[in-house]
C-alpha positions as CSV (number, residue, x, y, z in Angstrom):
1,X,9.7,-11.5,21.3
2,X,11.3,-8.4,19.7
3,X,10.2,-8.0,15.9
4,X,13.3,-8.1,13.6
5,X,11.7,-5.6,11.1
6,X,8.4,-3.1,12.4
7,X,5.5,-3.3,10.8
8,X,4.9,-1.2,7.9
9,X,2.9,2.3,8.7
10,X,-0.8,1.9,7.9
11,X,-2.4,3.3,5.1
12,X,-5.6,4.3,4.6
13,X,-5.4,2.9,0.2
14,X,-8.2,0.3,0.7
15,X,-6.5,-3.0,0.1
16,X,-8.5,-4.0,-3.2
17,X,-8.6,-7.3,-4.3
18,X,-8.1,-6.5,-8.4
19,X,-9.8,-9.0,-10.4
20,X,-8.1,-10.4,-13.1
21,X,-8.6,-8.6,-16.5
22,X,-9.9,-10.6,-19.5
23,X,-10.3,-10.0,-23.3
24,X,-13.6,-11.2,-25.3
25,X,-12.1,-10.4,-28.6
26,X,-8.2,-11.2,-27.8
27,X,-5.7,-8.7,-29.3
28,X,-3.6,-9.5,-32.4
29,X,0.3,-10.2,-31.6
30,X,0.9,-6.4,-32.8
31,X,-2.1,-4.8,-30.8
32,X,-0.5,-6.7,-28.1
33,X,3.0,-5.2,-28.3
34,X,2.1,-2.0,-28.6
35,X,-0.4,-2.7,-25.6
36,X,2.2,-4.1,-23.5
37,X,4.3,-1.3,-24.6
38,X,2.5,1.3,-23.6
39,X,1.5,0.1,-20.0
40,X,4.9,-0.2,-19.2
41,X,6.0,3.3,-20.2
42,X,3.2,4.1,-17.9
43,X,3.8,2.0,-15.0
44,X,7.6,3.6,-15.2
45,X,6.1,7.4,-15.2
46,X,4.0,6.2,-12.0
47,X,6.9,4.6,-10.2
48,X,8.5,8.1,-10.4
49,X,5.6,9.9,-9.3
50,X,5.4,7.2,-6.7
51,X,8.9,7.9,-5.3
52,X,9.1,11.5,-5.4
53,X,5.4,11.6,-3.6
54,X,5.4,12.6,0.3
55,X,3.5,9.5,1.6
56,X,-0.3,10.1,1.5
57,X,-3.2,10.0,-0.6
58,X,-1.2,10.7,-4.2
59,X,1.3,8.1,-3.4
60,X,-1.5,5.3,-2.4
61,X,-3.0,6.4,-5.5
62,X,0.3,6.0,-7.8
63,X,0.4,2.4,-5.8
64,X,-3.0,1.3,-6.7
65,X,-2.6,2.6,-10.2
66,X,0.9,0.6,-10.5
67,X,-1.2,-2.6,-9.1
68,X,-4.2,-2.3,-11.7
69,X,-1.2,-2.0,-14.8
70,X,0.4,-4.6,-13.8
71,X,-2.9,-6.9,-14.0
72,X,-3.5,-5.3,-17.5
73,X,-0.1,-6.7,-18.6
74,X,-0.6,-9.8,-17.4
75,X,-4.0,-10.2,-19.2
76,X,-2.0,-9.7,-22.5
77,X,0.8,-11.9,-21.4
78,X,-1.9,-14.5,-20.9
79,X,-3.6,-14.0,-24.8
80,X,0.5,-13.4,-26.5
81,X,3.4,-14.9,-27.7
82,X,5.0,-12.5,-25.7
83,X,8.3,-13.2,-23.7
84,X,7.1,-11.3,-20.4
């Protein structure tokens, strides 16, 4: 049977299993705005980098680095009030 859509080319990123981030002293509604803030500003700036890279090591780089923000913001969503 003919695939429908091909397998995606193979990188050599490792395929890391990020553990989930936790807080021992959890961050004040504030400290997590301004957290949450922040990552995202960041995670935009990467996703440009990410686009504009030739595929290779930067890109798998700007992937992994989009993968571990994302995990940080979800550890604040998890100790906020915060609609994410």
């Amino acid at each position: 049977m003919k695939k429908l859509v091909p397998d995606p080319p193979s990188s050599s990123m490792p395929q890391l299993d990020i553990p989930g981030f936790s807080f021992i002293t959890p961050p004040s509604t504030e400290q997590c705005d301004s957290l949450v803030h922040a990552l995202t500003l960041t995670v935009q700036q990467t996703y440009s980098v990410l686009l504009d890279s030739e595929p290779g090591p930067q890109r798998d780089a700007m992937a992994m680095n989009i993968r571990l923000l994302c995990r940080m913001v979800s550890a604040l969503a998890d100790h906020s009030d915060l609609p994410i």
